[in-house]
C-alpha positions, -999 to 999 in steps of 0.1 A, spaced: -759 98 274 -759 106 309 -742 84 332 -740 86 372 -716 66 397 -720 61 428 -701 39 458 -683 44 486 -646 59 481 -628 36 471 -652 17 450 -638 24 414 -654 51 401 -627 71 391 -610 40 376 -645 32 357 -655 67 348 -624 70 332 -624 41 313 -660 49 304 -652 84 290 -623 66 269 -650 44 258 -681 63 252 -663 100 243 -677 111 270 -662 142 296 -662 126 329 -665 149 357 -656 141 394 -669 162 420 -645 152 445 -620 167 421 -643 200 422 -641 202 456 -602 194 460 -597 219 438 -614 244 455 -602 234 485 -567 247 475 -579 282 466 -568 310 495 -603 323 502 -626 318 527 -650 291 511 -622 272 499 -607 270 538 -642 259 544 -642 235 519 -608 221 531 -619 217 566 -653 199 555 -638 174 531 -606 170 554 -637 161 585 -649 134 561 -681 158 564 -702 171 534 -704 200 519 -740 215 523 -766 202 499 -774 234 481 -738 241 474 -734 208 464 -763 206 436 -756 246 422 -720 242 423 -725 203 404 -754 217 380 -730 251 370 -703 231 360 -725 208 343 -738 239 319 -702 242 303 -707 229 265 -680 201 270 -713 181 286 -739 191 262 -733 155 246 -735 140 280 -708 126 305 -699 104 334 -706 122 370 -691 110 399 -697 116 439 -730 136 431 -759 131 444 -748 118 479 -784 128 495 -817 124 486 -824 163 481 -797 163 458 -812 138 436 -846 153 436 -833 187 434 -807 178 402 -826 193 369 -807 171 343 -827 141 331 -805 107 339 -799 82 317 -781 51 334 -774 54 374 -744 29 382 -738 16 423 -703 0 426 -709 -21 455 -678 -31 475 -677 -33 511 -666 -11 539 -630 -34 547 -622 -40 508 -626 0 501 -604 6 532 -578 -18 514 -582 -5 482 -576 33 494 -548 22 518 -527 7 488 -531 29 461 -505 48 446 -487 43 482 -503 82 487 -528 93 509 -545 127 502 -547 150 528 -584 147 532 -576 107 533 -567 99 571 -582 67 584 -607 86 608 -620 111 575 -623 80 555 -647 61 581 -666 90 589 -673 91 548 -681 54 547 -708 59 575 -721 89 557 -721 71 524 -739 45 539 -764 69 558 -774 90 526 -769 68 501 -800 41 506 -827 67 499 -806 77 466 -809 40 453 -842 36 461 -849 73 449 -834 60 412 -846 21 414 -878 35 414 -869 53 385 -860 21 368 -822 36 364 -801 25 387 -782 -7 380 -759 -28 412 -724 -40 401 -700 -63 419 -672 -39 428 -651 -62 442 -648 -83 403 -617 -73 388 -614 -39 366 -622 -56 334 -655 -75 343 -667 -46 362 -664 -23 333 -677 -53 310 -708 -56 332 -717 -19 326 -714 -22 294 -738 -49 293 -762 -28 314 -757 5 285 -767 -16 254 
């Protein structure tokens, strides 16, 4: 099974993804992690990197779907997984070759995401200051539309209440995978 989850930072993707793969023995696979992680290396694309994710900008599209897509060719997700922050654009959704199974939107709103990121684990990440997060939101919110409607036409994508508590949310998506 192939799982996607999408919502704004904040919305409990990580928290459900991980929960999911516990469930499902499934590899979930962040690309926000990706990205971190090459943001840290001492080259010139991860600087790049750094300075885009740190902007609250995104990286370019094509990057975006080749880097997503090679990672996605390891064996670990032959089976399937549980990928999160990808696609954020329209052109990545159409360009993405893997066939979808379930597409999940965790919908919470722009001030409970800013709570919810602003009181977790009482640490920010680097590329988690106040303006980088807003600037994210509005792209979220920019890009995002044309990817629902992109997969509601595609009779995958299913809208949760984010804001529910981490139990009913996940309980809901299960509902919505039988």
């Amino acid at each position: 099974m192939k799982i996607i989850l999408m919502g704004i930072q904040g919305s409990g993707k990580s928290t459900q993804g991980n929960l999911l793969s516990e469930t499902l023995k499934l590899p979930y696979l962040s690309t926000g992690h990706i990205f971190r992680g090459m943001a840290k290396e001492k080259t010139k694309w991860g600087r790049y990197v750094k300075e885009t994710i740190n902007a609250g900008i995104l990286i370019p599209d094509r990057k975006v779907v080749s880097i997503t897509e090679e990672y996605l060719s390891k064996t670990e997700y032959d089976k399937g997984y549980i990928l999160d922050g990808f696609p954020r654009t329209l052109y990545q959704a159409k360009k993405f070759s893997q066939k979808i199974d379930k597409v999940f939107y965790l919908k919470v709103s722009d001030k409970e995401a800013l709570w919810r990121l602003s009181y977790r684990n009482d640490v920010l990440r680097e590329d988690e200051t106040l303006k980088a997060l807003r600037k994210r939101i509005e792209l979220f919110h920019k890009f995002a539309e044309p990817v629902f409607t992109y997969y509601r036409r595609k009779r995958l994508l299913a809208e949760i209440d984010g804001e529910q508590s981490i139990k009913v949310v996940n309980k809901d998506i299960m509902e919505h995978l039988k």
